[in-house]
N, C-alpha and C positions, 0 to 999 in steps of 0.2 A: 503396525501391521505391514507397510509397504516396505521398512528396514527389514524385515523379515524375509523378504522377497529374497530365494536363492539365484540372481543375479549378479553378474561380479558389473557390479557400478558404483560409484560411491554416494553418498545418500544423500546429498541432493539431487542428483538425476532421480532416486528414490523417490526421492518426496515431489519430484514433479511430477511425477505421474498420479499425481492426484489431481493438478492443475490439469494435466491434459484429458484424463476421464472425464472431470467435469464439465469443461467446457465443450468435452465432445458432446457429453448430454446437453449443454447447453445449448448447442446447434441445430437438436432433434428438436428440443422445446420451442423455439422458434419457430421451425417447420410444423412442427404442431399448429401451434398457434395462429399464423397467421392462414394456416388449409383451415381452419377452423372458424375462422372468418370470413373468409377469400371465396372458399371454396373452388380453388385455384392453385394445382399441383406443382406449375411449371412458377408464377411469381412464388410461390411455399418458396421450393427448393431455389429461386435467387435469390431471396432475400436471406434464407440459411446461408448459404454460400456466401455474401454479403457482408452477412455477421463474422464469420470463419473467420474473413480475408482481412479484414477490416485491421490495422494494425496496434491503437490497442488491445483489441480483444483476444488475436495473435501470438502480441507480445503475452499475456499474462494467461494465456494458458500454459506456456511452458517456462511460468516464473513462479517459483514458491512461495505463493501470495492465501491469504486466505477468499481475497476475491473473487476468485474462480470459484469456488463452493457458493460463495455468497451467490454469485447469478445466477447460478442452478438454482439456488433456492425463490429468486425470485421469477424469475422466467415460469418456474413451474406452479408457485403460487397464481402468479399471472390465468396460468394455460387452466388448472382446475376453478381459476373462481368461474373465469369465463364459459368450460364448461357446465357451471351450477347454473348460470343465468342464463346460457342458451339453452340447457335441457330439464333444466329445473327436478333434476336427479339427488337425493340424501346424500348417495354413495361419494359424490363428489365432493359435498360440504364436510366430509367423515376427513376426504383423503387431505384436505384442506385444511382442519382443524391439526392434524398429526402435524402435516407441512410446517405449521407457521411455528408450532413448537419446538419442532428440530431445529429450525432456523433461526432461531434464538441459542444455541448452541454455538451455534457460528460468529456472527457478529451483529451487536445490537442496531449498527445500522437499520437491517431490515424492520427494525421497530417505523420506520419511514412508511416502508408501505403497506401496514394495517391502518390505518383511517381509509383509505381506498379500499380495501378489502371489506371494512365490516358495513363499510355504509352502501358498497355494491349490492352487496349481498339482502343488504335489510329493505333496499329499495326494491330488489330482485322479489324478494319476499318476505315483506315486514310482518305474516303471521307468523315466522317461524318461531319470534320469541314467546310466543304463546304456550309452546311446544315443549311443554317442560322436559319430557323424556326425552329429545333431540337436544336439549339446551345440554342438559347434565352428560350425554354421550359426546359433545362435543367436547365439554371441559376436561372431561376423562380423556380422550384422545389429545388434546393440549397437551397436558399435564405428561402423559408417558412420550410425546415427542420430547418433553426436557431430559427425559432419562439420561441422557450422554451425558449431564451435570454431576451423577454418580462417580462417574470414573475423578473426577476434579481431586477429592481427599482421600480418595483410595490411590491414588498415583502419589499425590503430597504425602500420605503416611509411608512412602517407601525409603524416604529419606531422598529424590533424585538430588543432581548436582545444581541443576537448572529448577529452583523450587519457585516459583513467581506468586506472590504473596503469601507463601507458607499456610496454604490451606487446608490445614490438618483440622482443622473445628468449625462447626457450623457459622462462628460468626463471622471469620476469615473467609468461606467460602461464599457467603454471601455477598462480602464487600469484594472480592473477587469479579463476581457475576454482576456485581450494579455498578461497579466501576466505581466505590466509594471513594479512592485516592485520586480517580483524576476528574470525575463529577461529570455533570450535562449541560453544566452551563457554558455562555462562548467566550471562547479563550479569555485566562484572566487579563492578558495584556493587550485586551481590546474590552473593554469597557463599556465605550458611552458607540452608539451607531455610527460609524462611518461611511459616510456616502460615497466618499472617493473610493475608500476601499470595496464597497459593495460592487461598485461601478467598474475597479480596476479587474476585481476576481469574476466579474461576468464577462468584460473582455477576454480575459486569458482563456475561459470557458469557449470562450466562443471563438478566438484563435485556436484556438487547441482542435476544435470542431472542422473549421477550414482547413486547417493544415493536415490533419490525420484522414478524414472523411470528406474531401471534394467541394468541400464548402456549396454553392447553390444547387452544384448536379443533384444532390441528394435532398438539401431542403425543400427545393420545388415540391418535386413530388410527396415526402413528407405531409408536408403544410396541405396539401393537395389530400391527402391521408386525413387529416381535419374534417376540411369542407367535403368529402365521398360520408362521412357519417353524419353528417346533421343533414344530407341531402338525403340520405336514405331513413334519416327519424332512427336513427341507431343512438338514440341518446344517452342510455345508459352505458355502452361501450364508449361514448366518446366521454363520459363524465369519470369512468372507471381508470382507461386509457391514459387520457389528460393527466389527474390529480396523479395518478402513481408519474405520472413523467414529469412534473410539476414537485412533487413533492424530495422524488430521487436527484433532482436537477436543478433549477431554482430557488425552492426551500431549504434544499441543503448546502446553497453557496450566500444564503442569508443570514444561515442558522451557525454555520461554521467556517465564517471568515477568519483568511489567516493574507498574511503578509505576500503574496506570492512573487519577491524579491527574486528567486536563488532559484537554479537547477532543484536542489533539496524538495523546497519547500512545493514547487510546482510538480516534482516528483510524486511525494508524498500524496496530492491530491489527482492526479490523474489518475489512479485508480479509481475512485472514487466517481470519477466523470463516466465509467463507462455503464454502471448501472441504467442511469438515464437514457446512455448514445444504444442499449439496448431496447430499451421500450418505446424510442422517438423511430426505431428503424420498423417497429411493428407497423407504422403506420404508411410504410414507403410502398408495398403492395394495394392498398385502398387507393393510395395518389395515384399508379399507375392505371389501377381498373377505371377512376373516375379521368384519367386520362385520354382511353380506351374509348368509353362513354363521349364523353366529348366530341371525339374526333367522328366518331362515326354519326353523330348528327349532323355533321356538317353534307351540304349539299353536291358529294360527290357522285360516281358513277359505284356500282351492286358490287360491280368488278374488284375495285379498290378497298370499297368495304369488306371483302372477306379478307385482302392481303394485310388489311390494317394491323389487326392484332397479333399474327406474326411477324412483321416489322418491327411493331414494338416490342416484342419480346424480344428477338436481335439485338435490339440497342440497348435495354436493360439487362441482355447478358454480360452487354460486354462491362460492363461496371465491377461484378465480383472479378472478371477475367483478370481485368484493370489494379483491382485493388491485389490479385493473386501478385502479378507482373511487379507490382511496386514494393510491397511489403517481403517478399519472400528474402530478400541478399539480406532489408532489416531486420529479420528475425530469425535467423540462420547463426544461431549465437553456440554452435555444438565447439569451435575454438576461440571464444573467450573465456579468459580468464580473469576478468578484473575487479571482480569483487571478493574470489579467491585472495586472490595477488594482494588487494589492497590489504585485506587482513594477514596475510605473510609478512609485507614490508612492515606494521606494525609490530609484531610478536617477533619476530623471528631475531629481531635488532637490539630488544632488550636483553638488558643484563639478566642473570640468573633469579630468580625469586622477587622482579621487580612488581610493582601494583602499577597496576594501567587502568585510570579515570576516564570512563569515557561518559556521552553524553549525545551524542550524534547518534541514530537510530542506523545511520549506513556503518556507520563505525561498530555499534552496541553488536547487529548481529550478525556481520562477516565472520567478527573476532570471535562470537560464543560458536558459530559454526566450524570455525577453524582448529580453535582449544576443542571444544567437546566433543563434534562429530569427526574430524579428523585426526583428533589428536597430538595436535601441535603446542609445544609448547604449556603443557599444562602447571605449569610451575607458575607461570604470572597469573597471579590474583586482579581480578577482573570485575569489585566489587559493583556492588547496585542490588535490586529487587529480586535480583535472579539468587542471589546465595546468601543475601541479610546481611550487606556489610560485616562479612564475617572475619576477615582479617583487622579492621577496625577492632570490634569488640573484644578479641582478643589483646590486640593491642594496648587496650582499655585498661584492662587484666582481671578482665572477666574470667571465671572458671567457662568449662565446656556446660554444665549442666544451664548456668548463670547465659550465656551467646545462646541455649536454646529456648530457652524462655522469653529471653526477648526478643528471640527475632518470629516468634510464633505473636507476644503481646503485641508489636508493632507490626505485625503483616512483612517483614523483613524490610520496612523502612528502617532511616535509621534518623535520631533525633538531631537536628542540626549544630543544634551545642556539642555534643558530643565526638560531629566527626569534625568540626573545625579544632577539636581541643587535642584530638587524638591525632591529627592532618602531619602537624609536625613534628611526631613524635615518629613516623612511618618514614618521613622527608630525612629525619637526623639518622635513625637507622638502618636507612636502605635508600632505594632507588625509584621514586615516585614519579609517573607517567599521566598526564593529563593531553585531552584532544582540542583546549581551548586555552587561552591568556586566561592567568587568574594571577589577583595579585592581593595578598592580605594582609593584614598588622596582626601580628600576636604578640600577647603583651608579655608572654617570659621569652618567645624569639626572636621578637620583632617583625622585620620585614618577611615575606615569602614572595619572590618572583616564580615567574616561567621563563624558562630559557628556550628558543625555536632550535629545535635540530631534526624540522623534516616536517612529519607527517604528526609530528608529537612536539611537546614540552616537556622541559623535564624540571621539577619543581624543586627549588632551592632554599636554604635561607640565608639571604642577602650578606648576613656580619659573617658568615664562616664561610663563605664563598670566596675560591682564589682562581678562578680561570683564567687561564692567560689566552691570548690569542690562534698562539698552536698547538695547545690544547684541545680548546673550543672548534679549530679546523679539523684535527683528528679525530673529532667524534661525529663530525658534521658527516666528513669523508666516510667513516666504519657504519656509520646507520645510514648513510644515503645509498651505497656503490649498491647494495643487495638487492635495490628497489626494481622493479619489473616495470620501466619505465619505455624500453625496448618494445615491451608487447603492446603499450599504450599509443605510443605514437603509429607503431605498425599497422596499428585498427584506429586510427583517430576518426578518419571518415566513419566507420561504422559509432565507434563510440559516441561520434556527434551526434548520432538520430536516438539515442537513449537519455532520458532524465537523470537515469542513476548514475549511470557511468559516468553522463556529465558532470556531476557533481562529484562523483571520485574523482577524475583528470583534476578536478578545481583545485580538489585537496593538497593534490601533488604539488600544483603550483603554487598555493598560495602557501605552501610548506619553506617552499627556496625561495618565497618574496619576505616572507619572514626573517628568514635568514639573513636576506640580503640587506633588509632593514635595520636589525640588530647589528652586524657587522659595521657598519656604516654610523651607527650611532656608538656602540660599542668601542670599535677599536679604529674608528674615521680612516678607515678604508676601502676609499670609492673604487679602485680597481678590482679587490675581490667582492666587490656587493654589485659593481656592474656584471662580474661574470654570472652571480646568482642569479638577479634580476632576467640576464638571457636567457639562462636555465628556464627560470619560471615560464617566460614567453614559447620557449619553444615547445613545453608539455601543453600549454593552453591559449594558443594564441588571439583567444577574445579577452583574456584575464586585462583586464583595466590598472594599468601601473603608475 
């Protein structure tokens, strides 16, 4: 719908503006929420403002992420349960029941915060299950918030380009929605519990908190937001509160530990951190009222007690002002281009009808937005989930009817036999692209290396292989010169406060450290592998060499 929009922009400014409606409602929900509490216009509206400024939250309203919808849906979960338990209203529990269902549309994340929801509400009013005709209008209204799952094999039976599990039949569309291919359990390459790592991904959590949000300025009062509800015997708010902040935040950094080594990988989960840093801020207006409180018991003059609570509003304004002043140059991103860019220097470099292996999720959807929504370079086959290893199959020497049966039987996976057997057969007659080292024995070709030339490998096999040295340079030279390396350095300072970006600049460099490696072991020459190695340092100059 938002492609549709008769605006000349190109669609990802489109599709952001669904990140920025959201979050703009997300900001209302906030002020909701905590006037709803507070009963306190002027802290509502700073802590709205707070949230706004705040530069996760910033950032990813005008990033084409599906997180922005996700906090809408949970902010307003949030705001109607809390309306049920303060006014103990149906109409609320109705709008509620709808909510949680649409919101499973979205991303099953928010499966996190129903235990907070259903045990608020049962504690709020455990006769409700009694209630059988409210029980059954509840389910009903669930049930039609899933509607939007309709659209799933009616878009799949159109035949699009981008088909992601070929969900043309109920059992494809189910394993779609339950995430049957990549499952619920934690990572498989974490196994047995890790305590370093549990311990390492709560630091990062908790540096990531200081460095974006002020680190004590805000916890005080927070923490402070705790002890205003057990002071006041609000205990079901603080039990509700709590566990949804608990369960978004700490259970979800127990539940889904991951390695957070790399820009990438800490990227990938900083989204994820802000569901929490939204519901821990709900409680920063309470710290301030109980602050408020505080002060004016103490044994001053009448005088000073009325100036008190204007003072302190003063000084908790100036924090959103603070966070405006600091965030705004970072996220002033209307001339970046680098995740554009990075997907150009990939595509654009390749030979005519080349396959390009990718695996990196920055990689996977630059390139599908660059090929499909802008239309670059639609020649290079770009296999994986998105199109059923369809070049493969073919390859195969599958018929067409034969490529669509299977890739409907396997959800557009493809069997691993098959594409190692097929791998070479692509390598011998064409031009095969991959975004990592890969090295294999095939027993009618033998060897299969990766050769570095940049931001790619380009996949060989070993006994027919004759590169000479300035060969090898001439191709290094023809896919590097195009690269938008200019724009990278020109914004480094900015690109340094981004996780993504970080990790694009990485790419670039550890593209010419590669290089530099190869040549060096390749053709032992240390004067063109130093000039590389510089290359690389000056695109990233924390890259470790």
């Amino acid at each position: 719908l938002f492609l549709k929009l008769p605006i000349a922009a190109s669609p990802a400014w489109k599709f952001g503006l669904v990140s920025v409606i959201t979050s703009s409602l997300t900001v209302v929900f906030i002020y909701l929420i905590t006037h709803l509490i507070t009963k306190e216009r002027f802290l509502s509206l700073t802590t709205a403002f707070l949230v706004a400024f705040a530069f996760p939250f910033w950032l990813y309203a005008e990033t084409v992420e599906v997180i922005s919808l996700l906090n809408l849906f949970i902010v307003s979960i949030v705001f109607f349960t809390l309306k049920y338990v303060l006014e103990e209203k149906k109409k609320y529990l109705y709008i509620l029941a709808f909510i949680l269902g649409l919101s499973l549309t979205n991303n099953q994340l928010i499966l996190l915060i129903f235990p907070s929801v259903f045990f608020t509400v049962l504690f709020a009013n455990w006769k409700i299950v009694k209630d059988v005709r409210s029980i059954l209008l509840l389910i009903l209204l669930f049930i039609i918030g899933l509607s939007p799952y309709i659209y799933i094999p009616w878009a799949a039976g159109q035949n699009p380009e981008i088909n992601w599990g070929a969900a043309v039949n109920l059992e494809n569309v189910v394993s779609l929605i339950t995430r049957k291919q990549y499952g619920w359990e934690v990572r498989s390459d974490i196994k047995q519990f890790d305590k370093f790592l549990i311990f390492w991904n709560f630091k990062t959590y908790l540096t990531y908190w200081k460095t974006h949000l002020s680190g004590l300025i805000l916890f005080l009062p927070i923490l402070l937001g705790f002890l205003y509800l057990i002071r006041k015997a609000k205990f079901l708010l603080l039990f509700f509160l709590g566990l949804t902040f608990f369960l978004l935040g700490p259970f979800f950094i127990f539940y889904a530990p991951a390695t957070l080594s790399s820009y990438a990988n800490i990227a990938v989960h900083e989204k994820f951190y802000l569901s929490s840093i939204l519901i821990s801020l709900i409680f920063f207006p309470l710290g301030v009222l109980l602050l408020k409180e505080s002060i004016l018991t103490l044994p001053i003059r009448s005088i000073l007690k009325r100036r008190i609570p204007l003072a302190v509003n003063v000084i908790i304004l100036i924090l959103p002002l603070t966070f405006f002043l600091k965030n705004v140059r970072k996220t002033d991103l209307g001339n970046i281009y680098v995740g554009d860019n990075f997907a150009l220097d990939m595509l654009v470099t390749l030979p005519k009808d080349s396959v390009l292996l990718l695996e990196d999720d920055s990689r996977v959807f630059s390139v599908m937005y660059v090929k499909y929504g802008l239309g670059i370079r639609r020649d290079i086959a770009v296999p994986g989930k998105n199109d059923g290893y369809k070049v493969f199959l073919e390859k195969s020497g599958m018929t067409s009817g034969e490529v669509k049966d299977y890739m409907t039987k396997n959800k557009n996976t493809i069997d691993k036999n098959l594409f190692f057997s097929v791998l070479p057969l692509l390598i011998k007659d064409g031009n095969v692209y991959i975004d990592q080292k890969l090295e294999i024995n095939d027993s009618k070709y033998g060897r299969i290396i990766s050769i570095p030339y940049g931001l790619l490998y380009k996949l060989e096999i070993e006994n027919s292989l004759n590169l000479t040295k300035e060969k090898y340079l001439r191709e290094v030279e023809r896919m590097s010169k195009s690269y938008h390396l200019d724009h990278i350095i020109k914004n480094n300072d900015l690109i340094s406060e981004h996780l993504h970006f970080s990790h694009m600049r990485r790419w670039y460099a550890l593209g010419f450290l590669d290089i530099a490696k190869f040549i060096e072991i390749k053709y032992d020459d240390q004067v063109l592998s130093a000039k590389h190695l510089k290359r690389a340092k000056e695109i990233d100059p924390l890259l470790e060499i």
